[in-house]
Backbone as ProteinMPNN parsed JSONL, in Angstrom:
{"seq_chain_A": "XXXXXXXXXXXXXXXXXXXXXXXXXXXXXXXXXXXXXXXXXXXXXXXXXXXXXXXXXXXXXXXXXXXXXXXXXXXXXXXXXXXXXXXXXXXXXXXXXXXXXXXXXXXXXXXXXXXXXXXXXXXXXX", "coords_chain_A": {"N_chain_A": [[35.097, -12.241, -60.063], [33.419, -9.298, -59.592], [31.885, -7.85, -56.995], [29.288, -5.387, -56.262], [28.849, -3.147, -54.023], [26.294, -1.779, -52.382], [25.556, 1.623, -52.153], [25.292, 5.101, -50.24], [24.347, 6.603, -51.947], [23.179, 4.504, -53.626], [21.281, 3.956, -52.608], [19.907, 6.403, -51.978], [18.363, 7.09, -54.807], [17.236, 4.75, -54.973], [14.931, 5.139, -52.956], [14.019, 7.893, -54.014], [12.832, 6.913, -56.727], [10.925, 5.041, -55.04], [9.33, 7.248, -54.531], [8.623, 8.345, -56.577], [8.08, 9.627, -60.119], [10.452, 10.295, -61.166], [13.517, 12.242, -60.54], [13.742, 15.108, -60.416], [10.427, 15.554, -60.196], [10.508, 14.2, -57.19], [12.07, 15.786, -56.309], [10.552, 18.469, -56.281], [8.465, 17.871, -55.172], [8.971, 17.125, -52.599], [10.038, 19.331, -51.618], [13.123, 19.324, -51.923], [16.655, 20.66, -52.549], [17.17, 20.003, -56.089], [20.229, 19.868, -57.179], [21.424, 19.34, -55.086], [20.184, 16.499, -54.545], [20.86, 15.46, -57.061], [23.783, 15.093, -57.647], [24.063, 13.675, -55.226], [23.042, 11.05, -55.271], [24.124, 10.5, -57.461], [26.773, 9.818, -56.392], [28.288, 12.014, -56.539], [28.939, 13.519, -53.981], [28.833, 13.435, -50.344], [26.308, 12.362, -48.116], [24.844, 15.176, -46.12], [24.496, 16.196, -42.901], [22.619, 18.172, -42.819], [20.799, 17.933, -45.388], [20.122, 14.873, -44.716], [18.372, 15.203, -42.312], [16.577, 17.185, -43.635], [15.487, 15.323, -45.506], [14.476, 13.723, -43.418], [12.649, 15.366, -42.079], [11.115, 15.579, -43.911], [10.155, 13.568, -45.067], [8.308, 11.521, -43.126], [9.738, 9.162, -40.765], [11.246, 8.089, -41.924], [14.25, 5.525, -42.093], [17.321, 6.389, -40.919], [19.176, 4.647, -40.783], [18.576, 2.77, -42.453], [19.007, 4.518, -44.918], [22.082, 5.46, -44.371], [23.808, 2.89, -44.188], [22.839, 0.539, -44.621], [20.989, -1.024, -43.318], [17.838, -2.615, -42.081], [14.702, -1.638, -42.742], [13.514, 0.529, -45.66], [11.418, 2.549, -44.213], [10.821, 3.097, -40.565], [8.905, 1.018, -38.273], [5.426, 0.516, -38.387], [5.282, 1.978, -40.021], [7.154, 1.134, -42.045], [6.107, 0.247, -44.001], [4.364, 1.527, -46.735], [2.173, 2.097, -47.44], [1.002, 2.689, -45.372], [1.611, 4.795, -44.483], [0.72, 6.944, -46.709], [-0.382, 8.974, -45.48], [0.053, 10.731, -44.365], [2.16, 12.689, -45.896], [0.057, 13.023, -48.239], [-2.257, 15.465, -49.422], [-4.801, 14.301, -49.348], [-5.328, 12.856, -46.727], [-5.978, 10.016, -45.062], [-6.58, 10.996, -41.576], [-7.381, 13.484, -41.376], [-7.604, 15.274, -39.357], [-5.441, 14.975, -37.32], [-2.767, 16.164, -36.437], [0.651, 15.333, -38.372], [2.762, 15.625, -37.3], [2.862, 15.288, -34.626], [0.975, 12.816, -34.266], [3.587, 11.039, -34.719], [5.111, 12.04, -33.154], [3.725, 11.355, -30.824], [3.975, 8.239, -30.814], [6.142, 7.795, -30.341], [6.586, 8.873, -28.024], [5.645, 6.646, -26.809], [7.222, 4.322, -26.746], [8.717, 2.29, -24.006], [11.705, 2.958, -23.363], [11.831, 5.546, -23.997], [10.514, 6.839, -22.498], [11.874, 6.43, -19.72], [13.957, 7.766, -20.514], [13.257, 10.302, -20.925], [12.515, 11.095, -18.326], [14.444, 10.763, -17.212], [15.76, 12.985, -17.849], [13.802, 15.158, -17.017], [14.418, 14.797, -14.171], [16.771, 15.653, -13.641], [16.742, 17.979, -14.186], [16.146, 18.962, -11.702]], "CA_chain_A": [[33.785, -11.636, -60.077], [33.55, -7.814, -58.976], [30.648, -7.39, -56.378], [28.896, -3.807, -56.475], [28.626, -2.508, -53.211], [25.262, -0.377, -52.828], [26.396, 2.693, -51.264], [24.097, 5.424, -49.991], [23.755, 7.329, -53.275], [22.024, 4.061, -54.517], [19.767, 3.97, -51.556], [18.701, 7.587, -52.109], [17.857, 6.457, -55.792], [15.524, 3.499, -53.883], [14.032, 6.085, -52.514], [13.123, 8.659, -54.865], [11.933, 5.972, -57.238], [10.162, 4.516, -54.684], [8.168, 8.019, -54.123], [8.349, 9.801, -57.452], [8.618, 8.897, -60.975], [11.795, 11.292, -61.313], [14.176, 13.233, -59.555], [12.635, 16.327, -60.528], [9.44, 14.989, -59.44], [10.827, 14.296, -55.962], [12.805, 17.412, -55.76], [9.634, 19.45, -56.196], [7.235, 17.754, -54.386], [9.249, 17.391, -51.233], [11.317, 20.794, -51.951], [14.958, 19.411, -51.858], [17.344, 21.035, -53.86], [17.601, 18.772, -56.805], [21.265, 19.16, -57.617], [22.216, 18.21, -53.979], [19.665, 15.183, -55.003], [21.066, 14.266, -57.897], [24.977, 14.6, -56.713], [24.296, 12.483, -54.059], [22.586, 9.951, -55.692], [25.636, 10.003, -58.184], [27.748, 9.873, -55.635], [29.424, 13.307, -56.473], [28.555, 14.332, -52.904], [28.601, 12.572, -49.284], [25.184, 12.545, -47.316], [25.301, 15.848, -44.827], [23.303, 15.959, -41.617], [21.128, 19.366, -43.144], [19.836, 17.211, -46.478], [19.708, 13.643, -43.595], [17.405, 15.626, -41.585], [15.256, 17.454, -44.576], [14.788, 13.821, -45.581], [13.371, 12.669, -42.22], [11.3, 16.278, -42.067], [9.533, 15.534, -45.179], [9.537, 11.576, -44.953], [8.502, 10.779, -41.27], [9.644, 7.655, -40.531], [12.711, 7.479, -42.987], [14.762, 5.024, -41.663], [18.227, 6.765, -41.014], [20.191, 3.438, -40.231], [18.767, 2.315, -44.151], [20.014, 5.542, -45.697], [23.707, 5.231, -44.404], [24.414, 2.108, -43.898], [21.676, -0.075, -45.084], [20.426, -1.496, -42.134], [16.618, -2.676, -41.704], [13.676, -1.287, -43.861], [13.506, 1.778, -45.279], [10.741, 3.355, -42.954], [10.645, 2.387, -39.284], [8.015, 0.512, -37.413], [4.591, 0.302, -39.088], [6.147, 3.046, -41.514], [7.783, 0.314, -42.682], [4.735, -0.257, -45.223], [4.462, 2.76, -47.005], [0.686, 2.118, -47.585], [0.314, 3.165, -44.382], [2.525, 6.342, -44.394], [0.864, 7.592, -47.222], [-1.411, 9.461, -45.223], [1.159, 12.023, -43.776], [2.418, 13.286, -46.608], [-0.823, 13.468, -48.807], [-3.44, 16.113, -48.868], [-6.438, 13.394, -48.633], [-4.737, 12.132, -45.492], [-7.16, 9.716, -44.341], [-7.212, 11.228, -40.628], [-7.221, 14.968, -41.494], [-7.548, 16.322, -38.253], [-4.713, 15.139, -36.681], [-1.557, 16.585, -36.634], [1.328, 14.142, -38.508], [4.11, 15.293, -36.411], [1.618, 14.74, -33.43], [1.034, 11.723, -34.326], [4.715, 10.446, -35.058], [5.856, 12.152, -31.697], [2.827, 9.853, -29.729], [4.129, 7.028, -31.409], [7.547, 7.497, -30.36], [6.566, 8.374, -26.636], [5.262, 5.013, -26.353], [8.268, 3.539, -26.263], [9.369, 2.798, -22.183], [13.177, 3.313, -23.115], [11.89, 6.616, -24.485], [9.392, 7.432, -21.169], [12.649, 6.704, -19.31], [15.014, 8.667, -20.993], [12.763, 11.565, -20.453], [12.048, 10.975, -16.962], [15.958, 10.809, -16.438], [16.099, 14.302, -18.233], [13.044, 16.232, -15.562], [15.25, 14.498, -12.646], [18.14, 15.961, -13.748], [16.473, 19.758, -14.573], [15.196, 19.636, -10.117]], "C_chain_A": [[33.775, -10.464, -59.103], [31.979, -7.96, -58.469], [30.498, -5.804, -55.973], [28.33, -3.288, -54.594], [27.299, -1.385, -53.03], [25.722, 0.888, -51.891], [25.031, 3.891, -51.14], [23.407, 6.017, -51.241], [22.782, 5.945, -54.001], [20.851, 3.566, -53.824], [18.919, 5.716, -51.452], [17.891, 7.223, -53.629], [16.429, 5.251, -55.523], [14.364, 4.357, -53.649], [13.336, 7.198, -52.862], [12.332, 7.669, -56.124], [10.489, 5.456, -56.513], [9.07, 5.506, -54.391], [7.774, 9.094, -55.137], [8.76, 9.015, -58.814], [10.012, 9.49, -61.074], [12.173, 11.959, -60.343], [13.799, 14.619, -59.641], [11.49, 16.149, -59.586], [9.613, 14.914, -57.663], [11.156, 15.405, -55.397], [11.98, 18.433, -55.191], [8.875, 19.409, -55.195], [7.904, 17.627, -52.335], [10.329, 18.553, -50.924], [12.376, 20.25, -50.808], [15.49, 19.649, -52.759], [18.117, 19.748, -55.161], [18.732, 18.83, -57.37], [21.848, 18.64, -56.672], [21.561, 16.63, -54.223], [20.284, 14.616, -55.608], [22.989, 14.083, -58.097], [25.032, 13.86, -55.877], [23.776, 11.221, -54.969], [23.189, 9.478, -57.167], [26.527, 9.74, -58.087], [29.154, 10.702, -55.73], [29.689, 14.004, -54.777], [28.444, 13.292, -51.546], [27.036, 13.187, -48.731], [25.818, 13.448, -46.067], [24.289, 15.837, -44.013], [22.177, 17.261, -42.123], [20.007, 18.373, -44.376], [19.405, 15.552, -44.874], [18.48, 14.748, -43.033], [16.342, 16.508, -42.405], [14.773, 16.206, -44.927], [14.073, 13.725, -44.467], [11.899, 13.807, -42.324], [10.183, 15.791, -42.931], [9.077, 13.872, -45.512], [9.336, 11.197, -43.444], [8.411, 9.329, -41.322], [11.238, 6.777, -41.162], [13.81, 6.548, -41.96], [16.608, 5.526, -41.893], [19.39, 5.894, -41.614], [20.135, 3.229, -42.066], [19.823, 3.097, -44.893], [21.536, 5.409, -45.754], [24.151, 4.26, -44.652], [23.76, 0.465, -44.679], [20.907, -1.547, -44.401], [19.174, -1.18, -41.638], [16.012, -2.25, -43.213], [14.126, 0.013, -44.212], [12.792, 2.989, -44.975], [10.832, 2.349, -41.605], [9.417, 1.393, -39.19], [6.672, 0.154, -38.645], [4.957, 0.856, -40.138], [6.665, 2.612, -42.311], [7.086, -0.015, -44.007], [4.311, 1.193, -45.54], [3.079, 3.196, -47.231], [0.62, 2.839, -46.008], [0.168, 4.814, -43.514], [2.208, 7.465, -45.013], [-0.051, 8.843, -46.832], [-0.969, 10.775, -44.862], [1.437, 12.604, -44.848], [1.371, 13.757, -47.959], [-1.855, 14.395, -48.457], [-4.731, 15.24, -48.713], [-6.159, 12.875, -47.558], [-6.26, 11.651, -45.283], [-7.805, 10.095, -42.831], [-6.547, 12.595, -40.534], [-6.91, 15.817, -40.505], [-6.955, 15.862, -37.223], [-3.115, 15.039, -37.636], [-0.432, 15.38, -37.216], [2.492, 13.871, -37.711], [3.707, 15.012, -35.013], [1.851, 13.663, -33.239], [2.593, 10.876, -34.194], [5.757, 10.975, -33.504], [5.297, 11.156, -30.69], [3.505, 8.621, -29.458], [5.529, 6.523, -30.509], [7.608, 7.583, -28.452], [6.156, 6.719, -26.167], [5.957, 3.834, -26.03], [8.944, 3.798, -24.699], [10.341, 3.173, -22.427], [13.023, 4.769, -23.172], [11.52, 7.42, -23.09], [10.995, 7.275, -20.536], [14.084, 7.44, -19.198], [14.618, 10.217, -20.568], [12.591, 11.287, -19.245], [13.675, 11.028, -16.439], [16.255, 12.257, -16.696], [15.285, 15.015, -17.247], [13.681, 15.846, -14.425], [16.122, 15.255, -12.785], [18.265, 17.79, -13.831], [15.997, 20.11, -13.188], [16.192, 20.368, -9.83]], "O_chain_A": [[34.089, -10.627, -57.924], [31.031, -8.136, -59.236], [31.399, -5.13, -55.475], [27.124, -3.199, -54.368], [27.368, -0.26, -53.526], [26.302, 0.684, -50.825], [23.977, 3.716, -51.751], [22.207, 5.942, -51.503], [21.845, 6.19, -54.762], [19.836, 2.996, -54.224], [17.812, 6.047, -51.027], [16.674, 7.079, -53.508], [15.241, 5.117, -55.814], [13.202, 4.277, -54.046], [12.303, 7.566, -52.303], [11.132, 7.877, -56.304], [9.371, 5.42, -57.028], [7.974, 5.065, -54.046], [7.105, 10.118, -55.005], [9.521, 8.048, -58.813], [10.807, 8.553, -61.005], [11.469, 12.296, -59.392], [13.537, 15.173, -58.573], [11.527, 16.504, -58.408], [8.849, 15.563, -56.949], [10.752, 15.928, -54.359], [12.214, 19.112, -54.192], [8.549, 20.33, -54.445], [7.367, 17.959, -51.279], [11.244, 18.535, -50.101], [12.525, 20.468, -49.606], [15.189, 19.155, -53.845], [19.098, 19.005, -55.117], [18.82, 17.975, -58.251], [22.65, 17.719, -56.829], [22.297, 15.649, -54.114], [20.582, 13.456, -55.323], [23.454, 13.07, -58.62], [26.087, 13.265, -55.661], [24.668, 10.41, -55.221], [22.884, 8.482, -57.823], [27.316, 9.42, -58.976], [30.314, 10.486, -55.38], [30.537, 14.86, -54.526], [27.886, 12.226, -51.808], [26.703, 14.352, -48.946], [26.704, 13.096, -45.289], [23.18, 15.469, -44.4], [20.999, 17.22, -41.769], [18.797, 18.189, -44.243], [18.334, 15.54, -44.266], [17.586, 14.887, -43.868], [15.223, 16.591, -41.898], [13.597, 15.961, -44.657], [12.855, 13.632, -44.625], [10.719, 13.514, -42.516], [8.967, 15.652, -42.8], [8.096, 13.299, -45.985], [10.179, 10.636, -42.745], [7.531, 8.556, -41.7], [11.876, 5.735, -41.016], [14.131, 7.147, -40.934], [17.194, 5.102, -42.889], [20.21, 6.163, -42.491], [21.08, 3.401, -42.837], [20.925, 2.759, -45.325], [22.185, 5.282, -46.792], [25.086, 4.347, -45.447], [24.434, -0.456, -45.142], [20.488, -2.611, -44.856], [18.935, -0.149, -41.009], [16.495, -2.397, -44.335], [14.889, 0.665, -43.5], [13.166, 4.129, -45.247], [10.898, 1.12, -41.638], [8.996, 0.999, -40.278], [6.967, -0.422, -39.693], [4.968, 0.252, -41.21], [6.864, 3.223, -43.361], [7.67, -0.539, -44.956], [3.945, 1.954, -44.644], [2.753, 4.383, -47.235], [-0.202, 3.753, -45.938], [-0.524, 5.478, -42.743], [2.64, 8.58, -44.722], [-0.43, 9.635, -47.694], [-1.623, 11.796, -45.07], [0.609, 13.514, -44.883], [1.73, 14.695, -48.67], [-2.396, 14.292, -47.356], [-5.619, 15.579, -47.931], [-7.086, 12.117, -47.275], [-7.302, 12.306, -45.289], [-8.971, 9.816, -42.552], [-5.536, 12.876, -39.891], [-6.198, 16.819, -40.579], [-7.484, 16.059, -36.129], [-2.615, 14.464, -38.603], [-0.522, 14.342, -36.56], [3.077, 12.827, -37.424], [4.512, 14.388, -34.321], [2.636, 13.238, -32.392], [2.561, 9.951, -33.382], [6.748, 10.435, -33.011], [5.929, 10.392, -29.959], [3.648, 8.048, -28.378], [5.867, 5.398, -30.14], [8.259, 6.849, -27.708], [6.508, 5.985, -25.243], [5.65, 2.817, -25.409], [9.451, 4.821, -24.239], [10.485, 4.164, -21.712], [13.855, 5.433, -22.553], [12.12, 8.418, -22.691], [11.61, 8.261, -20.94], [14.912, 7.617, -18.305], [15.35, 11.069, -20.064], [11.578, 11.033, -19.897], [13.959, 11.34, -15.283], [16.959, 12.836, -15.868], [15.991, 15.623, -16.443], [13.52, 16.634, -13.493], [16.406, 15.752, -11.695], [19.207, 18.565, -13.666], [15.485, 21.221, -13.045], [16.161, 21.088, -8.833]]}, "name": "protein", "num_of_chains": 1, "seq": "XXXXXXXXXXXXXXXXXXXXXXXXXXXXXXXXXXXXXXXXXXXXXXXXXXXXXXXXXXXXXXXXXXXXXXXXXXXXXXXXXXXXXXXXXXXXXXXXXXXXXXXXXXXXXXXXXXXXXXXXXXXXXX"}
């Protein structure tokens, strides 16, 4: 019995399904070039760090670790529930008048390892 390995091309597939009926559809609405889309997610193509990081731009929250490797959810933290995410990337955002990358930077100071990481970086700039 041959077991199928999911590999990342069928976790980008997860993932445009999960936010578009089609790859078109995805391509457009979060302008990525849809033949690097649909090479990767044929696995003509390895995942490069410029498409990895247009993903996170236009999905905040994308869970990196999922994408490669397939480790955890695939959004972080509350992000994890996409109901809750959908607010960032829609124009009815339910809280219009704040910023999403605002918000998703707040989020991320809040973490102490994070407060101390920066606090080791202004020691280090006296």
């Amino acid at each position: 019995m041959q077991s199928h390995e999911i590999t990342i091309g069928d976790r980008i597939k997860q993932l445009i399904e999960f936010h578009s009926n089609s790859l078109r559809e995805f391509s457009d609405k979060y302008e990525i070039d849809y033949s690097s889309l649909s090479d990767l997610s044929r696995g003509k193509r390895n995942l490069g760090a410029n498409l990895a990081l247009r993903l996170v731009e236009k999905l905040p929250g994308l869970n990196l670790n999922w994408v490669f490797m397939g480790i955890g959810e695939m959004f972080l933290g509350k992000n994890a529930d996409y109901a809750d995410m959908q607010y960032l990337s829609e124009p009815e955002r339910k809280n219009a008048d704040i910023d999403p990358g605002k918000e998703m930077f707040l989020k991320y100071l809040d973490d102490v390892d994070v407060q101390h990481k920066f606090l080791q970086i202004i020691k280090s700039k006296k």
